[in-house]
TORMARDO-592438 format. One record per residue (C-alpha): x, y, z; residue in one letter. Coordinates in Angstrom, 3 decimals. Layout:
N
[site [X; Y; Z]; 'a']
...
This chain:
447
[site [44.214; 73.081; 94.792]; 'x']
[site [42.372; 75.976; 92.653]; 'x']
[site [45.465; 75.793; 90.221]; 'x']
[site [45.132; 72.263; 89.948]; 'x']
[site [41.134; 72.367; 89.296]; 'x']
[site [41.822; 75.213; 86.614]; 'x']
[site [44.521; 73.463; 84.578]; 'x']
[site [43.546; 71.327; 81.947]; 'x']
[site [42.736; 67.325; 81.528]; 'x']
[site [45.400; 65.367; 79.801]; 'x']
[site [43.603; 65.967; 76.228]; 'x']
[site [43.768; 69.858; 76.902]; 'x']
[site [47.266; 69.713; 77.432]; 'x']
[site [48.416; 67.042; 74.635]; 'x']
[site [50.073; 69.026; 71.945]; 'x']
[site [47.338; 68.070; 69.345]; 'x']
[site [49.419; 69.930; 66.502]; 'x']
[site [52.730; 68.140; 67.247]; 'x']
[site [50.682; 64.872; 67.357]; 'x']
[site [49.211; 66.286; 63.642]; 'x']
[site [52.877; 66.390; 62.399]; 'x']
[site [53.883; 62.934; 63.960]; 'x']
[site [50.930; 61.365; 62.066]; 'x']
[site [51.272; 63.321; 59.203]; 'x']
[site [54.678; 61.993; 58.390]; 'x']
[site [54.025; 58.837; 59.572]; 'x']
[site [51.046; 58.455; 57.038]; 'x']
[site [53.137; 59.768; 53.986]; 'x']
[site [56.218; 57.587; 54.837]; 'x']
[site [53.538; 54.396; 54.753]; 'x']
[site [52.156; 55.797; 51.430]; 'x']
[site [55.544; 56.404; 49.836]; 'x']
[site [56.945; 52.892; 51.506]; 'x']
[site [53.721; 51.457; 49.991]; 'x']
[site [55.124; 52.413; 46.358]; 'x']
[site [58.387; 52.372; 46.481]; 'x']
[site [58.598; 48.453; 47.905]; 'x']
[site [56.221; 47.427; 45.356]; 'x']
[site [58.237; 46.279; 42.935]; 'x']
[site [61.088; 44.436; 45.626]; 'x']
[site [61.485; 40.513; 46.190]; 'x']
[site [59.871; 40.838; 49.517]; 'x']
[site [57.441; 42.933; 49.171]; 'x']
[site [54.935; 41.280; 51.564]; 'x']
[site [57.465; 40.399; 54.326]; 'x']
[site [58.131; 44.127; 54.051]; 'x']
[site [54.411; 45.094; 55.000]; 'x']
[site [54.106; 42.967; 57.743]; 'x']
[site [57.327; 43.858; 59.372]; 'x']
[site [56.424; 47.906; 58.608]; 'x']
[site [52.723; 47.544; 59.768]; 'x']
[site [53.443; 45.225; 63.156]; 'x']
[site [56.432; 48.147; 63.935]; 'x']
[site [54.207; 50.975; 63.264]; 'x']
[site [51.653; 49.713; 65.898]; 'x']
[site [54.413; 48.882; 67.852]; 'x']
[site [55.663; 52.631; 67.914]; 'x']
[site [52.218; 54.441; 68.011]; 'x']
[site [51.735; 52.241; 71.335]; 'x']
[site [54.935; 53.287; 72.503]; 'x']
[site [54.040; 56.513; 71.211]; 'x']
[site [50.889; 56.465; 73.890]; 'x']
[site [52.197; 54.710; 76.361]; 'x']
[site [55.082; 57.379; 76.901]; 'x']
[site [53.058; 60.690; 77.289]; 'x']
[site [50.696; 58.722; 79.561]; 'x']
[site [53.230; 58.755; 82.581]; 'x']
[site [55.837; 61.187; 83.708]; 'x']
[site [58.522; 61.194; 82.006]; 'x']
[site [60.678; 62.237; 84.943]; 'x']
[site [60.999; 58.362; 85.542]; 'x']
[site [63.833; 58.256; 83.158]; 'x']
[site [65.754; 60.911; 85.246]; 'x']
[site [65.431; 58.997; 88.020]; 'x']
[site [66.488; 55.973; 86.307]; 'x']
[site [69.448; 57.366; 84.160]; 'x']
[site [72.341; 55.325; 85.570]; 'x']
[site [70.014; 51.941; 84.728]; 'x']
[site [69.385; 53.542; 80.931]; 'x']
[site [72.956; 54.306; 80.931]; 'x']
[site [73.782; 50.097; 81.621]; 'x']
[site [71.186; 49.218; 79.189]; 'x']
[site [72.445; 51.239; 76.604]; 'x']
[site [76.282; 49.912; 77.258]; 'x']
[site [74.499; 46.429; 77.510]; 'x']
[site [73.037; 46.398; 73.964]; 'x']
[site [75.749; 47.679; 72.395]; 'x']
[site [78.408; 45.337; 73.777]; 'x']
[site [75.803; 42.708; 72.888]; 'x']
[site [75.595; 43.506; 69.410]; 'x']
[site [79.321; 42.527; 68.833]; 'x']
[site [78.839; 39.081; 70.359]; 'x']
[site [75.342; 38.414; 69.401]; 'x']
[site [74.843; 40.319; 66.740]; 'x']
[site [74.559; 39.625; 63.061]; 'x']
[site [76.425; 40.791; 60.071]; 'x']
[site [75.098; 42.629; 57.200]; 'x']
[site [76.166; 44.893; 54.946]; 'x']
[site [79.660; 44.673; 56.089]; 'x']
[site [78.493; 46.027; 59.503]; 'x']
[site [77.668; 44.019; 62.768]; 'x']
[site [74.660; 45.988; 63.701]; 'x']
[site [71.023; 44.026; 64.265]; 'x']
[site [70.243; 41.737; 66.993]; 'x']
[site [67.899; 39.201; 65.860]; 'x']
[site [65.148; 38.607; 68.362]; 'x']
[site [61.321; 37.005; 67.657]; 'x']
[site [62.275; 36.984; 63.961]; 'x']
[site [62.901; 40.363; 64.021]; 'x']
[site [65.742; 42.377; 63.912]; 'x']
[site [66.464; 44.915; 65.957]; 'x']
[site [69.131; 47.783; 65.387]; 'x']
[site [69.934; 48.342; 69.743]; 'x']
[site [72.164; 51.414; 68.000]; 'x']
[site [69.163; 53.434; 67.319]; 'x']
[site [68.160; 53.349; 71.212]; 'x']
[site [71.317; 53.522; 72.487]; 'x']
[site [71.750; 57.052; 71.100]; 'x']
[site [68.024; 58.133; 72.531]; 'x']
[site [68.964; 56.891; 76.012]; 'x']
[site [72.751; 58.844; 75.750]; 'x']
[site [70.254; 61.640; 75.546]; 'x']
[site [68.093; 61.344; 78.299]; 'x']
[site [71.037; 60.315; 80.583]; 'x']
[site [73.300; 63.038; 79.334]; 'x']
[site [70.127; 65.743; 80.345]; 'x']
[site [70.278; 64.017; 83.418]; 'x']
[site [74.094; 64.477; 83.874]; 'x']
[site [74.122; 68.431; 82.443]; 'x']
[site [70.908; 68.583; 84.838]; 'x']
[site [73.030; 68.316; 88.008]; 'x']
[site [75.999; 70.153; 86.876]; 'x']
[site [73.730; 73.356; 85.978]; 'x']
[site [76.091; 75.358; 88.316]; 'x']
[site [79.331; 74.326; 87.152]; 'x']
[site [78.277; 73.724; 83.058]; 'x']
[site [80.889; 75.800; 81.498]; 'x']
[site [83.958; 74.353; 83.314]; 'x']
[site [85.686; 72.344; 81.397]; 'x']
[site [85.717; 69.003; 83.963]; 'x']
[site [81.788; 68.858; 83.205]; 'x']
[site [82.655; 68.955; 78.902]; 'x']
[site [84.982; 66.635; 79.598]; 'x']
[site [82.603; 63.987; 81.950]; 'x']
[site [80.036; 64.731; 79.053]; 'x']
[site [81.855; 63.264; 76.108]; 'x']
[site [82.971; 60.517; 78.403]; 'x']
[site [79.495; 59.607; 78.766]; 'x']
[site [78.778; 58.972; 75.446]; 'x']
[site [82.223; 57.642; 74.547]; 'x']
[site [81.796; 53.958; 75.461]; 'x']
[site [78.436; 54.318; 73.266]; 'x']
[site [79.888; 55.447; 70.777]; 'x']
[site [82.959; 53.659; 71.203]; 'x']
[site [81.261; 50.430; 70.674]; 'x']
[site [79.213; 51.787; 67.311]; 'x']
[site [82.334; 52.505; 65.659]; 'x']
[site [83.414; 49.028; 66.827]; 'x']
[site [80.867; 47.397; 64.406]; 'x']
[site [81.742; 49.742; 62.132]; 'x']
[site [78.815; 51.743; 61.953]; 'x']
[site [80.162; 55.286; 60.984]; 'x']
[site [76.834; 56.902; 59.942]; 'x']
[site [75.097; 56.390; 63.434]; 'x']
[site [78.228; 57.776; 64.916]; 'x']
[site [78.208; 60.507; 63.202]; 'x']
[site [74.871; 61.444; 64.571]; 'x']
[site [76.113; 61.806; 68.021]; 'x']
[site [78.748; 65.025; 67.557]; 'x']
[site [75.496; 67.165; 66.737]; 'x']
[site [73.405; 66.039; 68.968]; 'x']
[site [75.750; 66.416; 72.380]; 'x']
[site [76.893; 69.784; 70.366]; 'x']
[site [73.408; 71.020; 70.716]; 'x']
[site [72.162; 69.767; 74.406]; 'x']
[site [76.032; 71.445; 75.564]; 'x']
[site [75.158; 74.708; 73.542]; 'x']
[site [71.665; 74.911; 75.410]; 'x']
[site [73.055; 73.991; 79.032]; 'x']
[site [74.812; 76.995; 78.745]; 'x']
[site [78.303; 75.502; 78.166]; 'x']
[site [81.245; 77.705; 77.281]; 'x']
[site [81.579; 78.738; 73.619]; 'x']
[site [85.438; 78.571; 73.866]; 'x']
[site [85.070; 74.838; 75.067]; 'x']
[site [82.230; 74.040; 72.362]; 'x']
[site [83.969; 75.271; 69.695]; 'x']
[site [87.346; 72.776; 70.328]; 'x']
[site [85.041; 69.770; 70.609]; 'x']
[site [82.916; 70.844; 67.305]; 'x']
[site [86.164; 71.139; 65.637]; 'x']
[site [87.694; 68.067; 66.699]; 'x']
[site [84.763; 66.378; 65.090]; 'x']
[site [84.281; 68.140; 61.939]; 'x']
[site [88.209; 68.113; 61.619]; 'x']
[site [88.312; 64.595; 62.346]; 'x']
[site [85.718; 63.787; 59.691]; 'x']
[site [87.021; 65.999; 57.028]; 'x']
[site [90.239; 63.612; 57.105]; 'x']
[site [88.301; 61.048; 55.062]; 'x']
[site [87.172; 63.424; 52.653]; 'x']
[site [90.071; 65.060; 52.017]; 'x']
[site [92.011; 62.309; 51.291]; 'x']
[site [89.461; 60.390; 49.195]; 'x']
[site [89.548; 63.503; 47.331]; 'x']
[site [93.354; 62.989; 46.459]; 'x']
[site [93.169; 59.868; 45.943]; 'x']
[site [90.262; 60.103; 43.027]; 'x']
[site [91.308; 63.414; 41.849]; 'x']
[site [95.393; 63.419; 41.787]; 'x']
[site [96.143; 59.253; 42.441]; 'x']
[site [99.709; 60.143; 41.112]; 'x']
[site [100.845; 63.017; 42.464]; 'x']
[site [104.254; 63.453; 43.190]; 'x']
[site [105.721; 62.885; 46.779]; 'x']
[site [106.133; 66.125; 47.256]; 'x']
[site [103.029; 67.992; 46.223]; 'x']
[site [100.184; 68.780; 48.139]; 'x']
[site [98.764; 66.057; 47.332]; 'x']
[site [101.600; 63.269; 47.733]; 'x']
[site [101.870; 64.903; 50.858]; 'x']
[site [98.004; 64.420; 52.182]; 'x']
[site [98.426; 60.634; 51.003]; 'x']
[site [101.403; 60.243; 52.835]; 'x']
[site [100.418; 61.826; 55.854]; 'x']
[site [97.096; 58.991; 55.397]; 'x']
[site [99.418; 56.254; 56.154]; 'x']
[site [100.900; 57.922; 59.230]; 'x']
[site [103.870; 58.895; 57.023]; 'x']
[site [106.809; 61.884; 58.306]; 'x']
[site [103.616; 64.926; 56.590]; 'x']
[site [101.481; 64.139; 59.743]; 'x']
[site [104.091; 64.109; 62.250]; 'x']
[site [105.668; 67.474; 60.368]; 'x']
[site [101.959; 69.033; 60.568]; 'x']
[site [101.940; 68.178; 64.065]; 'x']
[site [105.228; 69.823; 65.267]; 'x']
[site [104.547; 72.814; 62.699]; 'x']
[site [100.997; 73.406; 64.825]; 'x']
[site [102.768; 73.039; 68.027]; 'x']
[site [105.153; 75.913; 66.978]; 'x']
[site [102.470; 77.873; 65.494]; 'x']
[site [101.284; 77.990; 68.618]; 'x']
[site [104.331; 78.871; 71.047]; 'x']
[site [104.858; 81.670; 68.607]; 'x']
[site [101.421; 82.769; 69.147]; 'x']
[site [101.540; 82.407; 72.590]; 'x']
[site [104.639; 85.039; 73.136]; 'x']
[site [102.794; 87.123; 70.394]; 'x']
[site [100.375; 87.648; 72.776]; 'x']
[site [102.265; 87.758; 75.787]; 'x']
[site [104.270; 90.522; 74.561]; 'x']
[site [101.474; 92.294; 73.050]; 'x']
[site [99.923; 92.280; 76.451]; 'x']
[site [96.889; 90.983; 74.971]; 'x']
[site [94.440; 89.084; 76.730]; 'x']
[site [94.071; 85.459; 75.822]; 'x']
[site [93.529; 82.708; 77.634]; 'x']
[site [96.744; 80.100; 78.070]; 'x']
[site [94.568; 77.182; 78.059]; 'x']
[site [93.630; 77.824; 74.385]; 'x']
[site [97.663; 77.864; 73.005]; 'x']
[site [97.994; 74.646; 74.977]; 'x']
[site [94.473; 72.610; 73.875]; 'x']
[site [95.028; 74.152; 70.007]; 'x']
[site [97.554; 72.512; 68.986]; 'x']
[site [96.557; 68.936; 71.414]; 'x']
[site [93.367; 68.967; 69.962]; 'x']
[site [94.070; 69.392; 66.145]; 'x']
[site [96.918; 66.634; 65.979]; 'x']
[site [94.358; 64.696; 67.850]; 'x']
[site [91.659; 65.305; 65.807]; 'x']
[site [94.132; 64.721; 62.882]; 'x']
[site [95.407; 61.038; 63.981]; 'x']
[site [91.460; 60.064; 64.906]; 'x']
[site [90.734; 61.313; 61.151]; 'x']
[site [93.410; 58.855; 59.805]; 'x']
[site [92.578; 55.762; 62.137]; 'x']
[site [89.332; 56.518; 60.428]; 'x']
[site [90.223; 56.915; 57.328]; 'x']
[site [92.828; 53.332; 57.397]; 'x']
[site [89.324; 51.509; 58.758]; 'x']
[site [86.687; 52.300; 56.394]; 'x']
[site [85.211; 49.628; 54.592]; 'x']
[site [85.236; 49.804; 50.792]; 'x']
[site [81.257; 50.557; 50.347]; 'x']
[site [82.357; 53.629; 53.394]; 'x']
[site [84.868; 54.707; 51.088]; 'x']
[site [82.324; 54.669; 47.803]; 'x']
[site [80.010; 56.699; 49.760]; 'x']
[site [82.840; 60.016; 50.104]; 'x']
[site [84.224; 59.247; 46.426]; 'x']
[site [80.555; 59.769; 45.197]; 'x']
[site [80.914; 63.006; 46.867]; 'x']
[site [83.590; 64.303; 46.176]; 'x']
[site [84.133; 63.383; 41.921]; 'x']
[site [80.497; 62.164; 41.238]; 'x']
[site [81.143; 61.900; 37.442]; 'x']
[site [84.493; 59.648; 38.615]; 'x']
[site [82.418; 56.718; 38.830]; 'x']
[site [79.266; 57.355; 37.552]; 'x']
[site [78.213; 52.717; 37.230]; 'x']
[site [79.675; 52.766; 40.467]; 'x']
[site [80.278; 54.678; 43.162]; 'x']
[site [78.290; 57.411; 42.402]; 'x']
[site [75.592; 55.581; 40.971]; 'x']
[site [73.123; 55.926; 43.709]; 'x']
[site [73.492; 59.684; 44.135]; 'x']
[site [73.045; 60.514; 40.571]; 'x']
[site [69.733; 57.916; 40.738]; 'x']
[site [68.585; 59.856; 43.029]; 'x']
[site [69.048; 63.368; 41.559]; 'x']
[site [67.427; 61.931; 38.714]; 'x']
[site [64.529; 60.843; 40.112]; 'x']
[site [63.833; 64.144; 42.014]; 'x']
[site [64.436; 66.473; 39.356]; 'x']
[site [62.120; 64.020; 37.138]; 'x']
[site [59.729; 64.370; 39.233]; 'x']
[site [58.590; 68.296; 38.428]; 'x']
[site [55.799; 70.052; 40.267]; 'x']
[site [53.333; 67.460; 40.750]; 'x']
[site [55.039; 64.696; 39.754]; 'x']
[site [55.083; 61.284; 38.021]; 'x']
[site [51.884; 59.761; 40.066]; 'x']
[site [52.305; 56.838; 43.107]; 'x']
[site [53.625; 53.672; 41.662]; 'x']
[site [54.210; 55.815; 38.178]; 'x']
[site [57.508; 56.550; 39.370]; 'x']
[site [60.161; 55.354; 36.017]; 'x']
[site [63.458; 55.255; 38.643]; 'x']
[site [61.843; 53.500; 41.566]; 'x']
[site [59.465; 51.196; 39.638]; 'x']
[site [61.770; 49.932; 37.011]; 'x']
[site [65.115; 49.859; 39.763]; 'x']
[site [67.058; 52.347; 38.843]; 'x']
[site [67.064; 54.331; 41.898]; 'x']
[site [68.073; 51.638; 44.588]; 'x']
[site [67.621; 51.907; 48.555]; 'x']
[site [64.225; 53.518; 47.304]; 'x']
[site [61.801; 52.146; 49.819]; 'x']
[site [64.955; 53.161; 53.042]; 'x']
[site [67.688; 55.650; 52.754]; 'x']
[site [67.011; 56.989; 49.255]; 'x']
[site [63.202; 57.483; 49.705]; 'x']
[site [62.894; 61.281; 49.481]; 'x']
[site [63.801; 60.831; 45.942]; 'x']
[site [60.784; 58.707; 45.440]; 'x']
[site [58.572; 61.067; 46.772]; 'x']
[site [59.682; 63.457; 44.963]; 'x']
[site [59.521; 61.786; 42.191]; 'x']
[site [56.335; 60.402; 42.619]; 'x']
[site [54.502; 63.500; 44.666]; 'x']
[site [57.032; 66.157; 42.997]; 'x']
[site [57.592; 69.343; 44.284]; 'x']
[site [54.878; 69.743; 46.337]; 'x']
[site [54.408; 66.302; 48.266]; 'x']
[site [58.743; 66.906; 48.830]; 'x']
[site [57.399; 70.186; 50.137]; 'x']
[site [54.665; 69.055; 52.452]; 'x']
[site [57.258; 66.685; 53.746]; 'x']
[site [59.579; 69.161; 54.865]; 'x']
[site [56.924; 71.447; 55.671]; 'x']
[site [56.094; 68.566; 58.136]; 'x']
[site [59.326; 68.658; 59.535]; 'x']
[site [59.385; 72.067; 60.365]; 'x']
[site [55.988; 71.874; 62.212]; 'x']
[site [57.689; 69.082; 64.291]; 'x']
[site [60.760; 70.576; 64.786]; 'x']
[site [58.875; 74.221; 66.340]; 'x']
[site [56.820; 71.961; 68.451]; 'x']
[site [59.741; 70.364; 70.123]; 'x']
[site [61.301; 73.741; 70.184]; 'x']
[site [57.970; 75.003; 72.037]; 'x']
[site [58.170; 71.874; 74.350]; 'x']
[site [61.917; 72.927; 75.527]; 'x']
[site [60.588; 76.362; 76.196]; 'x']
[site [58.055; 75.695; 78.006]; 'x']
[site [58.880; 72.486; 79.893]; 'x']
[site [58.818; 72.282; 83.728]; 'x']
[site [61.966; 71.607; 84.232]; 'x']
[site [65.458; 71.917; 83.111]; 'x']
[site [65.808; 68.450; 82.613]; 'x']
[site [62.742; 67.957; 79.986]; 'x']
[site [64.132; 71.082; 78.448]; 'x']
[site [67.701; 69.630; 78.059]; 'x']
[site [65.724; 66.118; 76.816]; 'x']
[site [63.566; 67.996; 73.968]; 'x']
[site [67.305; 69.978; 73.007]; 'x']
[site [68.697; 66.848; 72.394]; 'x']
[site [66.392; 65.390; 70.244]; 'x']
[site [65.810; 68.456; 68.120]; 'x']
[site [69.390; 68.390; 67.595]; 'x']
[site [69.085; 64.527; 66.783]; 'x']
[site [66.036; 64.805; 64.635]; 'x']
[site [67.265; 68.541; 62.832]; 'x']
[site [70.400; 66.390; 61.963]; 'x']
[site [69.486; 62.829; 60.651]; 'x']
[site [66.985; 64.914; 58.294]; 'x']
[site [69.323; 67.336; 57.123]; 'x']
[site [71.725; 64.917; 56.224]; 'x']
[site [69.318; 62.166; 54.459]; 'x']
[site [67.683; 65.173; 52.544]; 'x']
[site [71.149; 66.694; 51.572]; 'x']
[site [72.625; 62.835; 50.319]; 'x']
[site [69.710; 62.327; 48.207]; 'x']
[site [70.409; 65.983; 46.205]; 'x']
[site [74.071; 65.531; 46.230]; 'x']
[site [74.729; 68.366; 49.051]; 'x']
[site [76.021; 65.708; 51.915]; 'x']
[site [78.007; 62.327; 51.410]; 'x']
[site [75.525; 59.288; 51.475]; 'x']
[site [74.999; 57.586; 54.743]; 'x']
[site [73.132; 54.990; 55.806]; 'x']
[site [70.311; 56.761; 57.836]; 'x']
[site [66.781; 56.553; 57.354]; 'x']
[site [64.585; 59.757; 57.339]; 'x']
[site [62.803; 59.537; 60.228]; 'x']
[site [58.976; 58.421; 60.216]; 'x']
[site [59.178; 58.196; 56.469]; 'x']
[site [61.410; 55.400; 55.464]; 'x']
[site [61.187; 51.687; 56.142]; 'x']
[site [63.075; 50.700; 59.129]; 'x']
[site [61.329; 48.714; 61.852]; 'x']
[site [63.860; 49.669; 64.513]; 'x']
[site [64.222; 53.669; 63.448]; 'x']
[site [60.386; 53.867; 63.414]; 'x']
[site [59.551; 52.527; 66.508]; 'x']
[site [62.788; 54.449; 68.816]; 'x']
[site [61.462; 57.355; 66.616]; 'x']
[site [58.120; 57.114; 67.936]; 'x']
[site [59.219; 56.333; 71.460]; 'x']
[site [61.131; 59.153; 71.547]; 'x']
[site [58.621; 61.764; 70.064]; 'x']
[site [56.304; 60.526; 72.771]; 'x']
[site [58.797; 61.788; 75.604]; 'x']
[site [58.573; 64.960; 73.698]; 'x']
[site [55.165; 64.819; 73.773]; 'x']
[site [55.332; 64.404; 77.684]; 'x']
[site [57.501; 66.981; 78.743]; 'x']
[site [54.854; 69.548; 76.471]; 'x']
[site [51.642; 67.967; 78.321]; 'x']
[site [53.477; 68.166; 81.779]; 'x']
[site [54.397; 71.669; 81.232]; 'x']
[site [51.969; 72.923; 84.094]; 'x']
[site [54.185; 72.807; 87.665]; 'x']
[site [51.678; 71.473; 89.697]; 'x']
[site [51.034; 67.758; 87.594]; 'x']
């Protein structure tokens, strides 16, 4: 009972400089959503909806580090129904836009159930790695893992909403890496996703760079392989061999090597290869814009690649202090579109320039060692493995929207988090960030 007297009250132990960051970003995503809608058809409709979502999330925001945020542990198979629930909801209820399936509409409202789904695969995958601690880095417990989240994510690709999807592959990545999973296993599943993605990419390239190639050069060969042509089977049998050979290499070597790894090589790759091209034959045409503007820019500069260059434009016009709010010549006069959601980094740094770009990433960094320092010192293994996953969440979705609006990562429909309009991404974003801000003020064993 003296421990208990000595610790703190709940305002000694609320992470007051985490909080700082929260609002911080909050308050310059308002400002810069402020100027940047200004000159759109619904300007006022776009107020209201930001305003009544941003006291929406702050009170979700409070709510959440005011009880324990164990609950959601206890309740992970629940979360886990909800989050199936929504999603499978979505494709019968839901309503079409932008040649996606995506928003509920509920209240007048809509409501993207995709942006909680992926905060509750989280907290029930800590859950889950939670109660395997002792057998983590077999490979049944990798496997159970990704077939948590494949329904989830099953059902996102389903709408087709590729850019959420993508964020999941970093974020289970990063909550298997700090479970203490096996680096052997880790590094077939990263593979099968980045392989899997890079599909798309390569064969946009081809098809922008070299669209009449001959059959049999390298890149007739990639096209043909796209349409589950004889090149993908070939590549497939080729790896397979590859791999036998390998195999007796080692075996007669006497090297040690683990058989699993000549076996899952060759299943994952081909794997990874075919889920690549049943992407690839799905994508929408806008997808399909989004990896030609990054791969040729200057092959469609009115079209494709229209946005991207908008965007550069706009942040390298902005200099060191920039153009001023509502000064802005891209954003005000509509050049740079998706300015007040995915695209509005460039707008601040056009209008706040180098340094107001700076304090915003500077922002993110304060946020992102707080949740760090959360994990570290939470109570438990299951806050810790919480706080991982989000980080890994959070780190992502930022790096990517930063590195699309500077031409460094293929556009994708994700808002920055805290800073761009989105009624749905704000207020998950601030529900989530409160958890954080739980596990951190619960940090003492004994409350």
């Amino acid at each position: 009972m003296s421990q208990a007297r000595a610790q703190p009250g709940l305002s000694g132990r609320v992470d007051w400089t985490f909080v700082a960051a929260v609002l911080g970003l909050v308050t310059l995503g308002t400002i810069a959503m402020l100027s940047a809608a200004s000159t759109t058809m619904f300007y006022q409709s776009i107020l209201r909806k930001h305003f009544i979502a941003l006291a929406l999330g702050l009170s979700l925001f409070t709510l959440t580090l005011a009880f324990n945020y164990q609950i959601f542990q206890d309740q992970s198979k629940p979360l886990y129904a909800v989050a199936v629930a929504l999603m499978a909801s979505v494709l019968v209820l839901g309503r079409s836009a932008r040649g996606h399936r995506a928003w509920l509409r509920l209240a007048g409202f809509s409501f993207q159930p995709a942006e909680l789904a992926r905060v509750l695969v989280v907290l029930v995958l800590a859950d889950f790695l939670d109660r395997r601690a002792r057998r983590v880095g077999e490979f049944p417990t990798l496997l159970a893992a990704l077939a948590i989240a494949a329904p989830i994510l099953a059902l996102i690709l389903k709408q087709p909403d590729f850019s959420t999807a993508l964020t999941f592959l970093p974020t289970i990545t990063g909550m298997l890496f700090c479970a203490g999973a096996d680096m052997f296993q880790m590094l077939f599943v990263f593979g099968y996703g980045a392989l899997a993605l890079s599909v798309p990419l390569v064969v946009t390239f081809c098809q922008v760079r070299f669209p009449y190639s001959p059959p049999m050069s390298l890149p007739g060969l990639v096209l043909s392989a796209s349409r589950f042509g004889w090149p993908l089977l070939a590549a497939m049998v080729l790896l397979a061999a590859l791999s036998a050979a390998a195999w007796l290499a080692a075996a007669w070597l006497r090297l040690s090597a683990r058989p699993l790894a000549f076996i899952a090589a060759p299943v994952i790759v081909s794997l990874a290869m075919l889920t690549g091209v049943a992407v690839n034959r799905s994508m929408k045409s806008y997808q399909r814009n989004r990896f030609v503007a990054f791969v040729a820019p200057r092959s469609d500069v009115q079209g494709a690649a229209y946005n991207v260059i908008q965007s550069r434009v706009a942040i390298g016009s902005g200099g060191l202090w920039g153009q001023g709010l509502f000064s802005g010549t891209q954003s005000q006069l509509g050049f740079l579109p998706e300015r007040h959601t995915d695209f509005i980094f460039a707008d601040i740094g056009e209008e706040m320039g180098f340094w107001g770009a700076g304090l915003v990433l500077g922002l993110y960094t304060l946020l992102f060692w707080r949740i760090v320092a959360a994990a570290r010192q939470a109570r438990d293994r299951y806050g810790y493995l919480v706080c991982c996953g989000l980080a890994s969440m959070f780190a992502f979705v930022v790096v990517l929207n930063v590195g699309m609006c500077v031409g460094l990562m293929p556009v994708a429909g994700i808002p920055l988090p805290l800073i761009s309009y989105g009624g749905s991404s704000l207020v998950v974003n601030l529900f989530s960030l409160g958890i954080v801000a739980n596990v951190y003020a619960r940090r003492y064993a004994l409350l």
